[in-house]
N, C-alpha and C positions, 0 to 999 in steps of 0.2 A: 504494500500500500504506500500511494508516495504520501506525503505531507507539505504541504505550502508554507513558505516561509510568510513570516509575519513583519511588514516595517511598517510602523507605527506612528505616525502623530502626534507629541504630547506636549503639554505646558508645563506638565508636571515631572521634573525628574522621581523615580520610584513608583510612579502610579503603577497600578493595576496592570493597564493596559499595557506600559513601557516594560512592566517583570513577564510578560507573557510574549513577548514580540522577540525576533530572530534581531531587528534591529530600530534602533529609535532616531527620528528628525526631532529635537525640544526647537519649538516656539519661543520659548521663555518669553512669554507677554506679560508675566506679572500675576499677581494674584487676580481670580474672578471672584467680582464684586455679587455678580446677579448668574440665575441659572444659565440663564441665556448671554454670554457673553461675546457681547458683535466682537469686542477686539482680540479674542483667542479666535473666533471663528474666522477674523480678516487675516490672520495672522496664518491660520489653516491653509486658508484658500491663497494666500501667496507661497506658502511653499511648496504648494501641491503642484503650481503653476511652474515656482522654479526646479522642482522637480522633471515634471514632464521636459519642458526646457531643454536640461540636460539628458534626459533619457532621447529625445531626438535627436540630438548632437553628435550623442554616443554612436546611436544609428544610425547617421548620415539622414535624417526622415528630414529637416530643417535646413533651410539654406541659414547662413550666418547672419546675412542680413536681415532677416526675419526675423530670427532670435532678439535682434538687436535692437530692432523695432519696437519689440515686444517688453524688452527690456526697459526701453526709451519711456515707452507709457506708462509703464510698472512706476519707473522713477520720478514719474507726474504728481503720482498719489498723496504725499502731503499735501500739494498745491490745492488739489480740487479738493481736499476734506480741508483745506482752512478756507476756502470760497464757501463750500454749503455752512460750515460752523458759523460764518459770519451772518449767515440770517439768522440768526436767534430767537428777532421780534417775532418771525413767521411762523415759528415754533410754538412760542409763548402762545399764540391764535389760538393754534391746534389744540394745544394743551389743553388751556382755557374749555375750548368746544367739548374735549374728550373725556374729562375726570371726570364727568358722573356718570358714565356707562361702564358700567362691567365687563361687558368685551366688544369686540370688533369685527368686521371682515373686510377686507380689504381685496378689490377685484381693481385689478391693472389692465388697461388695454394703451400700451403706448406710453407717452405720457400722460393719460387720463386716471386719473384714481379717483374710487367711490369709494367709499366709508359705511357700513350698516350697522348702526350701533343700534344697541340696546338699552334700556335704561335700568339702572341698578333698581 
């Protein structure tokens, strides 16, 4: 029977998941505050990116300048999260609107979002 190796994902040096894996990538994003933590999971989702990256590289599947490209925008990423940070006020709206309903749903078409709240 063969068995598949395991590389792992983690924020957490020792977790669970990292003593059970053949091999570990740590994030090291810092402590999560909330269950749902955007910054461990953006943190996920770039190395998964720079992962693949390199695994096309390795294969010759990527032109170089692609990679680079890719790379280029990658390196964007503070910029545009301090432009969206900086509406705040448009936040506050939202917010405003949103804390007396208990939950949400949120359907995307494009840049169009609706909202179906509930009321607590």
């Amino acid at each position: 029977m063969k068995k598949a190796r395991i590389l792992s994902i983690c924020n957490v040096v020792g977790s669970m998941l990292s003593r059970e894996s053949d091999g570990n990538l740590y994030i090291r994003s810092g402590p999560e505050i909330g269950v749902a933590s955007t910054k461990a999971f953006t943190c996920q989702l770039t190395v998964l990116l720079l992962l693949a990256l390199y695994l096309a590289q390795e294969r010759k599947k990527l032109p170089q300048e692609q990679a680079a490209a890719i790379l280029n925008e990658l390196a964007k990423t503070p910029r545009h999260l301090e432009q969206i940070l900086s509406q705040s006020s448009s936040y506050e709206a939202i917010a405003k609107a949103m804390y007396k309903h208990s939950n949400s749903l949120y359907i995307d078409a494009g840049f169009i979002t609706r909202s179906l709240w509930k009321e607590r």
